[in-house]
N, C-alpha and C positions, 0 to 999 in steps of 0.2 A: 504494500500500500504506500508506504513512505518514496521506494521508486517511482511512481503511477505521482506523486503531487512532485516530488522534489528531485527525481531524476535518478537515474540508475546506481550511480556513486553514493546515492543517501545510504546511511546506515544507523542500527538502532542506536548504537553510541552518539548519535548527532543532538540524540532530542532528551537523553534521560539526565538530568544531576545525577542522580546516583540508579546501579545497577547492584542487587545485591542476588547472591544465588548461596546457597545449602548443597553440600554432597554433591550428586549428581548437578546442580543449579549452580555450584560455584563451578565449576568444569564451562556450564555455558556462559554463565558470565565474561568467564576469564576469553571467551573464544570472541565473545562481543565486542570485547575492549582491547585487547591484546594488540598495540602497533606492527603492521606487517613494517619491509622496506621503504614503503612510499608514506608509513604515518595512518593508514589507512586502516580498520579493523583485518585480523588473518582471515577472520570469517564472516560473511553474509549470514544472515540469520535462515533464508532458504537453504544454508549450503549444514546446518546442524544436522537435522535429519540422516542425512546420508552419511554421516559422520559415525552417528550412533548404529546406522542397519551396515552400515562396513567393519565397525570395530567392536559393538558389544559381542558378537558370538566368542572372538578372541579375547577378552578380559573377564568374560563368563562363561568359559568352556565349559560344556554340559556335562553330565556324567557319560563315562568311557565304561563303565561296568554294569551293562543293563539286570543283567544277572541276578547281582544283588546290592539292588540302589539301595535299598535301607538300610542295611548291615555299613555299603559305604556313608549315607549322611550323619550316620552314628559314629564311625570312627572318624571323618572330618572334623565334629563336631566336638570330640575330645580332642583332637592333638594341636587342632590348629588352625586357623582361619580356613574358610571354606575353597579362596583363591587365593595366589600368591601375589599380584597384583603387580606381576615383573613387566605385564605387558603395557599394562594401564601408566606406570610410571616412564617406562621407555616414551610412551604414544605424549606422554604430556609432553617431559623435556622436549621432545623432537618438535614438537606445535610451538611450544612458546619458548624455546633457547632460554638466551641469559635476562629475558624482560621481568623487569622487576615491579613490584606494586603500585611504587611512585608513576612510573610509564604507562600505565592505562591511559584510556583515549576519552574514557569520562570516571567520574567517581565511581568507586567500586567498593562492596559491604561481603564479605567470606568469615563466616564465623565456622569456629573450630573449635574443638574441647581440647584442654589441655590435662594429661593423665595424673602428671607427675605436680601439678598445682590443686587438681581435682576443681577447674574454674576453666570457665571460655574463656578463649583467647580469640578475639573479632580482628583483622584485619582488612582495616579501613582510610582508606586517601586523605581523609582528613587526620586519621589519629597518624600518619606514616610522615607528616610532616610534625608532628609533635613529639613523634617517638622513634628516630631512625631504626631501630632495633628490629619495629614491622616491616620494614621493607624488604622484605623478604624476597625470593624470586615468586615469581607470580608460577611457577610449575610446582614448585615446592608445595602453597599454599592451597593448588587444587588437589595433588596428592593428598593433602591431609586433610581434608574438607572431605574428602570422598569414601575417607578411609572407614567405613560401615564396620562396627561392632559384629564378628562373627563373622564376614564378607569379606572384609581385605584385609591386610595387619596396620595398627596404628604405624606411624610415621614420624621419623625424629630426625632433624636436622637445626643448622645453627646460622646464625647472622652476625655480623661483626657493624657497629656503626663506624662512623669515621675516625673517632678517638680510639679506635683498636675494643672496645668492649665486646665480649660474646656474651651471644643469650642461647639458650638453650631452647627449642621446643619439644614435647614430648605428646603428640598428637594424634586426635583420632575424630573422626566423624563430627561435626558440626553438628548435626542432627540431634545429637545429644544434645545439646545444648539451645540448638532454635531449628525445629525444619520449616520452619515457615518463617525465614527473615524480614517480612517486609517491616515490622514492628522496627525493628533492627537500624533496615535506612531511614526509619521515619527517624526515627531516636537520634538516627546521627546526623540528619538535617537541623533537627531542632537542635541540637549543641552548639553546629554552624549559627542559627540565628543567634542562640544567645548572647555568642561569641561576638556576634556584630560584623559575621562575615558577609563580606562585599559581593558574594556571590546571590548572596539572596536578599529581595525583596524585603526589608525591615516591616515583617507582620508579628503577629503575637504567636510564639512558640506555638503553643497548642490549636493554633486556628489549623487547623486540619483540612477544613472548608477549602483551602488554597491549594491543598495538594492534590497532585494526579498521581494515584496511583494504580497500577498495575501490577496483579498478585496471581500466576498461574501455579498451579499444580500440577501434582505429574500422578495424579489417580491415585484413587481409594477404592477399599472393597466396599460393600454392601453393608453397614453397619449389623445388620441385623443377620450376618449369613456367614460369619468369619469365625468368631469362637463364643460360647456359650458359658456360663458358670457353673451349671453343672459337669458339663466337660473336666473343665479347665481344674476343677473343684478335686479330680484324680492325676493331676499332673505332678511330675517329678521333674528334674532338672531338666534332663534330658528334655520331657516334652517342649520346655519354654524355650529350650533353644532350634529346636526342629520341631515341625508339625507341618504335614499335610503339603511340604516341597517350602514352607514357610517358617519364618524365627519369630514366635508368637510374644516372647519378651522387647520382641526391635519394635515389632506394629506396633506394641502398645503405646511403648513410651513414644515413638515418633509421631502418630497419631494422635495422640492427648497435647503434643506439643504445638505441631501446625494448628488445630481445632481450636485451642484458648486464644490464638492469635489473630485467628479468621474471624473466632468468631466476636472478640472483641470490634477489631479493627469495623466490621461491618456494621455493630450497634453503635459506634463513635461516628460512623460518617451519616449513618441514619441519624441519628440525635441533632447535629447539625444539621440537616435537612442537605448533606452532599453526598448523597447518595450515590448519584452520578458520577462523581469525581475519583472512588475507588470498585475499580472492577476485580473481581475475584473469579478466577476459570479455573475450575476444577471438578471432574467424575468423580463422581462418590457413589458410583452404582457399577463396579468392577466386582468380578466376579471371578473363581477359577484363576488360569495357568495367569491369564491378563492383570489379576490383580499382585503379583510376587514382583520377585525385587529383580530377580535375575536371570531368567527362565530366558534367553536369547538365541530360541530358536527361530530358524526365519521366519516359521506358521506365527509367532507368537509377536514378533515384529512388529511383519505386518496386519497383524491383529489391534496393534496398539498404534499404529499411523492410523487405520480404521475409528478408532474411536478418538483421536484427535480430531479427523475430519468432521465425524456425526458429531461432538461438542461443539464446534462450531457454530452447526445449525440448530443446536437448542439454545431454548430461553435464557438470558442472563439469571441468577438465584443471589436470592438475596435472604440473611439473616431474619428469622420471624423472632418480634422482641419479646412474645409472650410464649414461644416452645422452646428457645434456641435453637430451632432445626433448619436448615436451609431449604427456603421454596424457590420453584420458578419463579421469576415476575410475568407482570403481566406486558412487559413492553417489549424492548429491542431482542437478540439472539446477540451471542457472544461475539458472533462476526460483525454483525452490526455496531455493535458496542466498539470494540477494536477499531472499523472506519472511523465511527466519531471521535475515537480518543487520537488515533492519527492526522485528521485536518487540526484539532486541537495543536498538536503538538507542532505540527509545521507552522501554524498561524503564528506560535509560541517563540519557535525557532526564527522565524522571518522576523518577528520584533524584536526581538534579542540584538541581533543583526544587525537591525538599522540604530537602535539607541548604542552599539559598541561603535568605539574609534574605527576601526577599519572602516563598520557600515556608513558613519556621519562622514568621513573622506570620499567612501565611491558613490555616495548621495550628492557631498558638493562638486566630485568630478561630474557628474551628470547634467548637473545645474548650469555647468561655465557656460 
């Protein structure tokens, strides 16, 4: 859409202050932002897609022992992460070299759990100029955002600031910590206002009303069809880390974590009556092989390109303030919603433009 108003060369980094992504979401993130040679993002946001249906079967090799799957996700599940994640880390470094945090092409939010503090550790463009120590390589930082409890192995590596200091990270999954960051960039917009930076608009911190936000998800099961308390009620270690091709201890906690977020985030913009200003796109009616973490067989792929497409054409849903539950609305479709937020953003972008120096010079070259 942003090509179609602003030309082929637009990309999403043009229009967002800040881009923040979780696990899997900081991987995109970082693909958003990331300077190729020319300054320009490495990747188009059409070109993710193909990204994921090329390389997850290789960073999620399926089981090799059809034999006896169970017997194998039992003993994976004691010795040692499920995948070794030798591939996933090669595939990063190789995509984004030596580029470091501070070099994103817009502000960028990657939260991660730190093991050995037992505290998140957020890596954020505004805190990377307060605290050089963040600046981490931007490959580093998706490794360890990605690094899934039970899925890959946590991740440790080090940063040196200019005065020669090391810091230590001792890393794993974000998730833990927030899978649903958008709380996260609001949090650290608003720091920026406090702050009295010059990048924003001097409004009142919490006027939330101002914000545009955009909050996609990457699917949920069926609330109602995933695990039971009676069940669950006979389970032993074992079960909460494996069940059913699934790690019923990860859903939970990740699940409870995105949901307080959504579902606050949704009753704040409703309250303000800006409703419109934060869209949230997310299946919450996945079911079976489509609702697991890693199951990257091609059937199952393209199962999940499938219901990106049909989320598209349903109804935008919005937080009901008397269930908590999310309903459809009764107006625009997801896609639709995404057009209006994109002329938004270009209008947004075009003012930007003409109130910055460059844009007031090739205003008054126009003028002579």
């Amino acid at each position: 859409m942003q090509g179609k108003l602003d030309g082929e060369d637009a990309r999403i980094a043009d229009y967002f202050d800040v881009i923040a992504g979780t696990s899997t979401g900081g991987l995109v993130t970082a693909m958003l932002t990331a300077p190729n040679e020319k300054n320009r993002p490495v990747f188009a946001a059409k070109d993710i897609k193909d990204f994921y249906l090329n390389h997850c079967p290789k960073i999620f090799p399926q089981n090799n022992c059809p034999l006896f799957p169970l017997t194998t996700k039992i003993l994976k599940a004691l010795s040692g992460p499920k995948y070794d994640g030798k591939y996933l880390h090669n595939l990063v470094r190789e995509k984004l070299g030596s580029t470091r945090m501070h070099q994103t092409l817009t502000n960028v939010v990657i939260p991660t759990f730190d093991l050995k503090r037992l505290q998140p550790t957020i890596f954020s463009s505004y805190e990377v100029k307060k605290n050089p120590s963040l600046d981490a390589l931007l490959s580093d930082v998706c490794i360890a955002t990605s690094a899934a409890p039970t899925y890959l192995p946590p991740y440790y590596f080090e940063t040196k600031d200019p005065v020669g200091n090391v810091r230590e990270f001792n890393l794993t999954d974000g998730g833990v910590a927030a899978n649903n960051p958008a709380l996260l960039a609001i949090g650290e917009v608003t720091k920026e206002i406090l702050r009295g930076s010059p990048d924003f608009f001097p409004i009142k911190p919490m006027d939330y009303g101002r914000f545009f936000v955009i909050s996609l998800g990457t699917g949920s099961h069926k609330d109602e069809e995933k695990y039971k308390a009676r069940d669950a009620a006979k389970w032993g270690i074992l079960d909460w880390l494996t069940r059913g091709g699934s790690t019923p201890i990860i859903d939970v906690f990740s699940q409870a974590s995105a949901d307080m977020v959504d579902v606050h985030l949704s009753e704040v913009f409703q309250a303000l009556h800006s409703e419109k200003s934060y869209l949230r796109i997310q299946d919450d009616t996945l079911s079976g092989v489509v609702s697991s973490v890693d199951v990257a067989t091609t059937k199952n792929l393209d199962d999940l390109v499938k219901v990106g497409e049909e989320l598209l054409k349903k109804r935008v849903s919005r937080v009901n303030l008397d269930t908590g539950l999310f309903e459809p609305s009764n107006s625009e479709t997801n896609a639709e919603a995404l057009v209006r937020f994109a002329k938004l953003l270009s209008q947004e972008r075009h003012l930007r433009h003409a109130r910055s120096p460059v844009g007031n010079a090739e205003s008054h070259d126009h003028h002579k």
